[in-house]
C-alpha positions as CSV (number, residue, x, y, z in Angstrom):
1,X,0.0,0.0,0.0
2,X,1.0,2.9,-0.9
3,X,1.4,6.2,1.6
4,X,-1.9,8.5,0.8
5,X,-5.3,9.1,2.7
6,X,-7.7,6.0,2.7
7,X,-10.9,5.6,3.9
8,X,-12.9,2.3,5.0
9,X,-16.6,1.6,6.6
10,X,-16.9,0.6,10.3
11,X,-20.0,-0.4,12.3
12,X,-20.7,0.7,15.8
13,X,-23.5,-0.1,18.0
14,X,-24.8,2.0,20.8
15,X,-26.2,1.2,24.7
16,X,-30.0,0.8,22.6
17,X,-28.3,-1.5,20.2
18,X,-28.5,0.7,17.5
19,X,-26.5,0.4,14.0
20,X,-24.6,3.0,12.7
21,X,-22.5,3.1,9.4
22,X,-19.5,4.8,10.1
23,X,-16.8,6.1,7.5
24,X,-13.1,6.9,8.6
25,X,-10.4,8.6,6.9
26,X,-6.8,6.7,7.5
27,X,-3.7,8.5,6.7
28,X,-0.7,5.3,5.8
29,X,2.4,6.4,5.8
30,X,5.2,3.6,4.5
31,X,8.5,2.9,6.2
32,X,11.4,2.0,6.2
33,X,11.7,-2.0,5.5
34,X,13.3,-2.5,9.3
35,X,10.5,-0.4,10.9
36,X,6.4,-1.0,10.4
37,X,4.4,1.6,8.6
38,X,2.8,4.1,10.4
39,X,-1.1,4.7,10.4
40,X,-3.0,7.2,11.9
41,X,-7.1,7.4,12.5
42,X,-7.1,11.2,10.5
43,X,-11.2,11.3,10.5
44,X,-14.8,9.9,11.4
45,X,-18.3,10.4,10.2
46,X,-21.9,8.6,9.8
47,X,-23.0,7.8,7.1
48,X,-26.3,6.2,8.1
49,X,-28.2,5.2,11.2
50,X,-31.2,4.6,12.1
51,X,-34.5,6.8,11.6
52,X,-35.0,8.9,15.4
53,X,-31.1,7.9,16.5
54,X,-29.5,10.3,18.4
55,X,-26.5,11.6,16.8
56,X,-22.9,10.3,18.5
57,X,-20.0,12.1,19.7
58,X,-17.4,11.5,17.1
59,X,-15.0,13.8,18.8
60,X,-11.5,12.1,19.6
61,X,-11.4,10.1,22.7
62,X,-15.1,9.5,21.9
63,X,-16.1,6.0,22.3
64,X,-17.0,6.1,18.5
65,X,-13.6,6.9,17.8
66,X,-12.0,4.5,20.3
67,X,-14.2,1.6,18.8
68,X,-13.1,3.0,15.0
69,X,-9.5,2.9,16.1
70,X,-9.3,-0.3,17.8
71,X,-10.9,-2.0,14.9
72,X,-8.2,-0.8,12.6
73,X,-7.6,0.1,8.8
74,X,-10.5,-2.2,7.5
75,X,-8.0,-3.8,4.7
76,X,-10.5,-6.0,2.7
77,X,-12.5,-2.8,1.4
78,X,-10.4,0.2,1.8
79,X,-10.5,3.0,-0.6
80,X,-8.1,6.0,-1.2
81,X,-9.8,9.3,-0.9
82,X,-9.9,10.8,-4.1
83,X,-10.0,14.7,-4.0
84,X,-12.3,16.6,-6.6
């Protein structure tokens, strides 16, 4: 992989057990070959939840975000973030 912005979906589920569609923004950076890449959580948003759902913090430190950043970089359907 190349170093460039990606993004990737997530799923999070709230105390109700509500779904919520979640898009993040990854910035990879590549390495050396002696030291891993380095990968960094840049950006969250929803991009759908259920009709009446409260709206989350996705502020960082937020649950949302801790949840998006332990789950990783989703690599089986990440994209890079084209800019038009």
């Amino acid at each position: 992989m190349k170093t460039g912005k990606y993004y990737g979906t997530h799923w999070y589920w709230d105390a109700e057990d509500r779904e919520y569609v979640i898009c993040a923004t990854w910035l990879h950076e590549r390495n050396y070959p002696e030291m891993p890449d380095y990968v960094s959580l840049e950006a969250i948003e929803v991009e759908e939840q259920e009709m009446n759902a409260p709206d989350l913090d996705l502020s960082i430190g937020s649950p949302v975000w801790k949840s998006v950043y332990e789950d990783g970089m989703p690599m089986a359907d990440i994209r890079e973030v084209e800019y038009l």
